[in-house]
C-alpha positions as a Markdown table, in Angstrom:
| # | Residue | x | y | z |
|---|---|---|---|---|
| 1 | Unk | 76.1 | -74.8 | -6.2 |
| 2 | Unk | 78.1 | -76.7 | -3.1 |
| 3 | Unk | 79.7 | -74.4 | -0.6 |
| 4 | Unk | 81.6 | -71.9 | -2.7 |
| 5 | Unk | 79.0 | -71.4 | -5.7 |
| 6 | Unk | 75.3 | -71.4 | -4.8 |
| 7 | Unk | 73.8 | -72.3 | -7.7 |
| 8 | Unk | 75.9 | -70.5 | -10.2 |
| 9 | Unk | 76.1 | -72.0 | -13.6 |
| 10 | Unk | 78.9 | -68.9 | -14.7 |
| 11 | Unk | 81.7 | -69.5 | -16.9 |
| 12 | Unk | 84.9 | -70.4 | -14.8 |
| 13 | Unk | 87.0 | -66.7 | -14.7 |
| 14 | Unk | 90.5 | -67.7 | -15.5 |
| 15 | Unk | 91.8 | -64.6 | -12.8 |
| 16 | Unk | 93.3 | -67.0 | -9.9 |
| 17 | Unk | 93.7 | -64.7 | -7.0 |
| 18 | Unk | 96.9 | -64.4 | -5.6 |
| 19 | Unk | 98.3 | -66.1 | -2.7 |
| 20 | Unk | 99.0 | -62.8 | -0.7 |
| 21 | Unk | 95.4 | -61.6 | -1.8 |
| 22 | Unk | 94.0 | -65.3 | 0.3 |
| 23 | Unk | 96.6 | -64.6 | 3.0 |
| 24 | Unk | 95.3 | -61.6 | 3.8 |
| 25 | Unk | 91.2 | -61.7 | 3.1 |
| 26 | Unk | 91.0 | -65.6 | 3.3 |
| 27 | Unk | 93.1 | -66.9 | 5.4 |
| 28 | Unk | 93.0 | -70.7 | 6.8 |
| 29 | Unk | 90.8 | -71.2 | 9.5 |
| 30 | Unk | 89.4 | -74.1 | 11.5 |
| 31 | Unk | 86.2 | -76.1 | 10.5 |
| 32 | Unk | 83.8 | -75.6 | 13.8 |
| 33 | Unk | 84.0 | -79.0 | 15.6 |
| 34 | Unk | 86.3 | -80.8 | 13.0 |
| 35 | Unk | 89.3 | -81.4 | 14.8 |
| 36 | Unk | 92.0 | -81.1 | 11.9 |
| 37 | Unk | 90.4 | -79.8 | 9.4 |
| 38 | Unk | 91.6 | -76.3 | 8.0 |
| 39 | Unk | 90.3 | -74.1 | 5.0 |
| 40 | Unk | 90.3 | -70.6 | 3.6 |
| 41 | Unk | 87.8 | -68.4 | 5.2 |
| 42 | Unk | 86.9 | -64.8 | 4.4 |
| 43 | Unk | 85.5 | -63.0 | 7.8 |
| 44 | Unk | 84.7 | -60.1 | 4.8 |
| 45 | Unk | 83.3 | -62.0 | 1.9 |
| 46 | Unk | 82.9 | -58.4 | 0.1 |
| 47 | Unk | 85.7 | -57.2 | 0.8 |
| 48 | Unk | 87.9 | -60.1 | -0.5 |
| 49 | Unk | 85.5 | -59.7 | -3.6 |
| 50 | Unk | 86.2 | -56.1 | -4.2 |
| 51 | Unk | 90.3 | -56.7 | -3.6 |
| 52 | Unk | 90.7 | -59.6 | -5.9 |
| 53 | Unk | 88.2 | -57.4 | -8.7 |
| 54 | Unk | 91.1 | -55.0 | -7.8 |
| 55 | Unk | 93.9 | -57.3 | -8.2 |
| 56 | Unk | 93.1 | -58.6 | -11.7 |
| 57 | Unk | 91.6 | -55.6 | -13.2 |
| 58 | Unk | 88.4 | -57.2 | -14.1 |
| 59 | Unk | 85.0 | -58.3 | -12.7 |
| 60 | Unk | 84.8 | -61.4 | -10.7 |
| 61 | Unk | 82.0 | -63.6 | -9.8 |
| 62 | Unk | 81.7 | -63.5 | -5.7 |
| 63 | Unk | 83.9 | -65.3 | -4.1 |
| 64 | Unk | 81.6 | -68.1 | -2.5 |
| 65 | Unk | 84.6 | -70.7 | -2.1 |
| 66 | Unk | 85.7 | -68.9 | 1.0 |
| 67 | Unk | 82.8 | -69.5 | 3.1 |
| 68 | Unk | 82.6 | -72.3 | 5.7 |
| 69 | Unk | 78.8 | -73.4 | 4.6 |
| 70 | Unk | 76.6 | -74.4 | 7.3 |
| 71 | Unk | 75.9 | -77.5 | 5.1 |
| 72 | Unk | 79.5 | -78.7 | 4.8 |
| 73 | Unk | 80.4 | -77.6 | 8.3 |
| 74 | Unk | 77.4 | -79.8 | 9.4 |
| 75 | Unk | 78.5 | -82.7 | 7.1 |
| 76 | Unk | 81.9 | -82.7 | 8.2 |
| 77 | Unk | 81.0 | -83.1 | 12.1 |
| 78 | Unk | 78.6 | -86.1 | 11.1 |
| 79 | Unk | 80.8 | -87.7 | 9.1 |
| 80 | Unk | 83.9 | -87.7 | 12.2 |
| 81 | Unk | 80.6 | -89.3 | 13.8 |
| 82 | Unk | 79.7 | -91.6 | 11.4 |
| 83 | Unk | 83.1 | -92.6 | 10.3 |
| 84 | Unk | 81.7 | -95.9 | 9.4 |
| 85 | Unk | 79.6 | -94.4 | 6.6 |
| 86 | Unk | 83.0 | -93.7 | 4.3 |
| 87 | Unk | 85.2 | -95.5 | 5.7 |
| 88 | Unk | 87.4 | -97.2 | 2.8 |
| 89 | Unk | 85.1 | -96.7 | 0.6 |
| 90 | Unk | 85.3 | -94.1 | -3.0 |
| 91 | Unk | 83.6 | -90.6 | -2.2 |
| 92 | Unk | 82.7 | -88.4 | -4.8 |
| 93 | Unk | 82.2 | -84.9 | -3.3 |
| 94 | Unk | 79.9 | -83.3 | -6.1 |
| 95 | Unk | 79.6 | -79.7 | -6.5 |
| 96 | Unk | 82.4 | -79.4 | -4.1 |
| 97 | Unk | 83.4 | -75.7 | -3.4 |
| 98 | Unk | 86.1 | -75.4 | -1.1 |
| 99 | Unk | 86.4 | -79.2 | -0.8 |
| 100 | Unk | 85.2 | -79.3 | 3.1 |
| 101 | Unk | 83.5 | -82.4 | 2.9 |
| 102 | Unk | 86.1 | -84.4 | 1.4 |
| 103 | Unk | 88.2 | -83.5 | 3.3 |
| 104 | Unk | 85.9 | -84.8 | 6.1 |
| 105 | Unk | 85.5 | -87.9 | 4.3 |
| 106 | Unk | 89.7 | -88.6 | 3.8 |
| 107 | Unk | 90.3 | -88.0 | 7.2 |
| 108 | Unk | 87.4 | -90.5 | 8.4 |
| 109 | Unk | 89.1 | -93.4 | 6.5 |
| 110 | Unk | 87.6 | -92.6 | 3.0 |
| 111 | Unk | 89.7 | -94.9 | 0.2 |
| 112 | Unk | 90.1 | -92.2 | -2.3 |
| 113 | Unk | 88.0 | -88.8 | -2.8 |
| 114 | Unk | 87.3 | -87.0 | -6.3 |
| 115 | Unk | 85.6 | -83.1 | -5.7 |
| 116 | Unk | 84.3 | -82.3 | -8.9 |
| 117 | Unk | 82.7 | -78.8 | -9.7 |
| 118 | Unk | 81.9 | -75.9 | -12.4 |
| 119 | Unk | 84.0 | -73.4 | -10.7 |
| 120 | Unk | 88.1 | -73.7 | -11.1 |
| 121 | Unk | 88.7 | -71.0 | -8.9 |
| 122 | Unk | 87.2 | -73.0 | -6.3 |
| 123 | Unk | 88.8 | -75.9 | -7.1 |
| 124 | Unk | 92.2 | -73.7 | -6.9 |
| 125 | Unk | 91.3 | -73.5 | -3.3 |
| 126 | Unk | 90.4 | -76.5 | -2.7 |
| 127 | Unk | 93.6 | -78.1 | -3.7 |
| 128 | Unk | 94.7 | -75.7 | -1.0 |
| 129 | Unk | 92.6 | -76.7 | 1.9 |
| 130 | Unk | 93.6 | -80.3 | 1.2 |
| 131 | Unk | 97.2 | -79.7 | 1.3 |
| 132 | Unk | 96.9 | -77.7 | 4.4 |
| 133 | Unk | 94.7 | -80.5 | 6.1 |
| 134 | Unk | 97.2 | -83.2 | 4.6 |
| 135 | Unk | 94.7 | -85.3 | 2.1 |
| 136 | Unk | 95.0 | -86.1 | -1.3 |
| 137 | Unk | 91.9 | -85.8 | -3.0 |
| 138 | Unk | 91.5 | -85.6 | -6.8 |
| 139 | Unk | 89.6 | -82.4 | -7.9 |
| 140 | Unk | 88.9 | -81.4 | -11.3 |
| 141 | Unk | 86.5 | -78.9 | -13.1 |
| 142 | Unk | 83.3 | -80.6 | -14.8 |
| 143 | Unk | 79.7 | -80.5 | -15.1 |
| 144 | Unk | 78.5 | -83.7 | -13.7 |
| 145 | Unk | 74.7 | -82.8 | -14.2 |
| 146 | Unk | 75.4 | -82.5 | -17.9 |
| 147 | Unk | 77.8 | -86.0 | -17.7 |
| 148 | Unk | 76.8 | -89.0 | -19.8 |
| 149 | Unk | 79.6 | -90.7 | -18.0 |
| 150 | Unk | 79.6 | -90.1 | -14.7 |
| 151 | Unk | 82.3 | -91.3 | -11.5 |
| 152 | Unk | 81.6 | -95.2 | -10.5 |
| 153 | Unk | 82.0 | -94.9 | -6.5 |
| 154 | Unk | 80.3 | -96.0 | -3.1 |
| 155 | Unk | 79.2 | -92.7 | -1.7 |
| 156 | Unk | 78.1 | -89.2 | -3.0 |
| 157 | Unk | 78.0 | -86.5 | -1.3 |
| 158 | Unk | 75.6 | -83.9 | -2.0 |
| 159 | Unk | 76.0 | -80.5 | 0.2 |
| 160 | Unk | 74.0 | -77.5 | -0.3 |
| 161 | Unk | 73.1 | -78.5 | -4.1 |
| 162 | Unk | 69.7 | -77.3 | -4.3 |
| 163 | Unk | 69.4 | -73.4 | -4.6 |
| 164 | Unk | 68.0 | -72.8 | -8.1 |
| 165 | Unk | 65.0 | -75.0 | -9.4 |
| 166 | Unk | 66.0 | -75.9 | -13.1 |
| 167 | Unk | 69.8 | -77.2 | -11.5 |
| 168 | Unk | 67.7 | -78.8 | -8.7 |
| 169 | Unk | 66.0 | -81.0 | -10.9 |
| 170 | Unk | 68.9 | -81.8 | -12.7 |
| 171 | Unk | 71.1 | -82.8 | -9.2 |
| 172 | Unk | 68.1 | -84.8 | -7.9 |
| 173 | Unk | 68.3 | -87.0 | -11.4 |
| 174 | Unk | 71.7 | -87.3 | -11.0 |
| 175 | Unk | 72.0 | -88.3 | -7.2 |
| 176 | Unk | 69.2 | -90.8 | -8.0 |
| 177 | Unk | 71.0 | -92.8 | -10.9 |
| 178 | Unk | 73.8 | -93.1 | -8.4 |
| 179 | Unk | 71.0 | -94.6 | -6.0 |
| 180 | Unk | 70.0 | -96.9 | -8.8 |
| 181 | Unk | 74.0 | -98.2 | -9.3 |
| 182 | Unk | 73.4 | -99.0 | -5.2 |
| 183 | Unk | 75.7 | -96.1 | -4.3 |
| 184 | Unk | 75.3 | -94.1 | -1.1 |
| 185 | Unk | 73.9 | -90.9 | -1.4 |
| 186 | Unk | 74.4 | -88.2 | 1.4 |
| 187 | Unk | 73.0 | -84.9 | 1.3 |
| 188 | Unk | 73.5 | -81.9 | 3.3 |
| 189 | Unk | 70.7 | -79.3 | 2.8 |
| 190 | Unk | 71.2 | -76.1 | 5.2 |
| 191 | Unk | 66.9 | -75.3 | 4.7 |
| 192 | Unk | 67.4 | -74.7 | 0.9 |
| 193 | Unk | 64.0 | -74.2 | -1.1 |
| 194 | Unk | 64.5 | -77.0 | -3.4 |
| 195 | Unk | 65.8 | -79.4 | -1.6 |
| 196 | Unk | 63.7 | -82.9 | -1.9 |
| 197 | Unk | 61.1 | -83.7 | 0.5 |
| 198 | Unk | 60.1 | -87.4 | -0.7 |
| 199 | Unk | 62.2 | -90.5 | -0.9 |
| 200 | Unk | 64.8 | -89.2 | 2.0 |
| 201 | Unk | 65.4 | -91.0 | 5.3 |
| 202 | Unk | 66.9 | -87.8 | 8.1 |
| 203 | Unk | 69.7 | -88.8 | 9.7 |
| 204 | Unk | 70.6 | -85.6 | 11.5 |
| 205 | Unk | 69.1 | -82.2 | 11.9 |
| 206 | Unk | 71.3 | -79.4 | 13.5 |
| 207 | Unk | 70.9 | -75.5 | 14.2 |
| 208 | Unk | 73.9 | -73.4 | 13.6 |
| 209 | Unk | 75.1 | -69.9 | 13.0 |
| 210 | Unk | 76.1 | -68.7 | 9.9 |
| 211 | Unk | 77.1 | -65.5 | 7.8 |
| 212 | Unk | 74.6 | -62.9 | 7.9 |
| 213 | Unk | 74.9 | -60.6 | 5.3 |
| 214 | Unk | 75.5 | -63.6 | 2.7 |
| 215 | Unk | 72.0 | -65.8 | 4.3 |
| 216 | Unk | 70.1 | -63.1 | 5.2 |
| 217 | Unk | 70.3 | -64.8 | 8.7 |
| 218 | Unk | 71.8 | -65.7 | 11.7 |
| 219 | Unk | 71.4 | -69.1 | 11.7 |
| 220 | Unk | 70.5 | -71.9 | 9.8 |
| 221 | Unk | 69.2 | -75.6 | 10.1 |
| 222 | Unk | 70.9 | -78.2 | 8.5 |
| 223 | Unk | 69.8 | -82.0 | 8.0 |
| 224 | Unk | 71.2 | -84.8 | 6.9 |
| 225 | Unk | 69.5 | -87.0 | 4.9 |
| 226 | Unk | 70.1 | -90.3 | 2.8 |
| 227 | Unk | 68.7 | -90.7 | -0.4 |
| 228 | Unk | 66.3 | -93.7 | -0.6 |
């Protein structure tokens, strides 16, 4: 789930990769159109997947945290648009990956920023990508969709959640108890095949490139929506 683990529901691995292994196969790179904002980026997904397998001896899930997700790229150009949206306000980035959209979100005025996800390894580089964009933002591994306490804040965001049916469900539950508590929800779908249809107002719709041999295309549209 999010932008570094497309509906995965795998264990965390416990093998961090090495900061020379992210130098040299993920190294920081600019967010397209988000002036500031740096994060790890592998131009050779596969390849960084076959060196860190190499590094720690061991199989490794792929390394979807160091993609720049059409979804969160998308999100993080709307929100420098839309400052007002987040603005002082508490963001949870759920499902967060590589942290891109709260990162977005800090640097647009956001009060204070929690990433949550499944995935520590992601969360590793996330805690990264924040430094290297100068934010704090609170990260920590948990499975929110399984939560019977969940974050109290004013706006959720919601990128590229909805890959998988069964953890679909289960994210569009989620998101709408948060609607219910009369918190913001924002979702970022980049044309996923479970995303919902019914009960969303679009905000923004947007056609961008993205990584072939991981989509299967060379481009993808993303929209904005707000859950209702």
């Amino acid at each position: 789930m999010t932008d570094s683990a497309p509906g995965t529901t795998r264990a965390p691995t416990t093998h961090l990769p090495s900061a020379a292994l992210l130098d040299a196969w993920a190294p920081l790179a600019p967010v397209s159109g988000s002036e500031g904002i740096v994060v790890r980026v592998a131009p050779d997904v596969f390849g960084l997947w076959e060196a860190w397998e190499k590094e720690c001896g061991s199989e490794c899930p792929i390394p979807y945290w160091a993609v720049a997700w059409p979804a969160a790229v998308v999100m993080a150009r709307y929100l420098a648009d839309n400052p007002s949206l987040v603005c002082g306000r508490s963001v949870l980035d759920l499902g967060c990956g590589g942290g891109t959209a709260g990162i977005a979100a800090l640097r647009c005025g956001a009060a204070s920023v929690q990433g949550v996800d499944i995935d520590e390894i992601a969360l590793h580089v996330a805690r990264q990508n924040a430094a290297a964009c100068a934010v704090d933002v609170t990260y920590r591994c948990e499975n929110l969709l399984v939560a019977q306490d969940v974050p109290s804040v004013d706006v959720v965001l919601a990128v590229d959640l909805f890959y998988e049916r069964g953890t679909a469900v289960q994210t569009l539950a989620l998101l709408r108890r948060y609607v219910a508590a009369d918190t913001t929800v924002l979702i970022a779908d980049g044309g996923r095949a479970f995303a919902p249809t019914e009960g969303v107002e679009l905000l923004h719709e947007e056609t961008v490139p993205v990584n072939k041999p991981l989509e299967g295309t060379d481009a993808r549209t993303v929209r904005i929506l707000r859950l209702a």
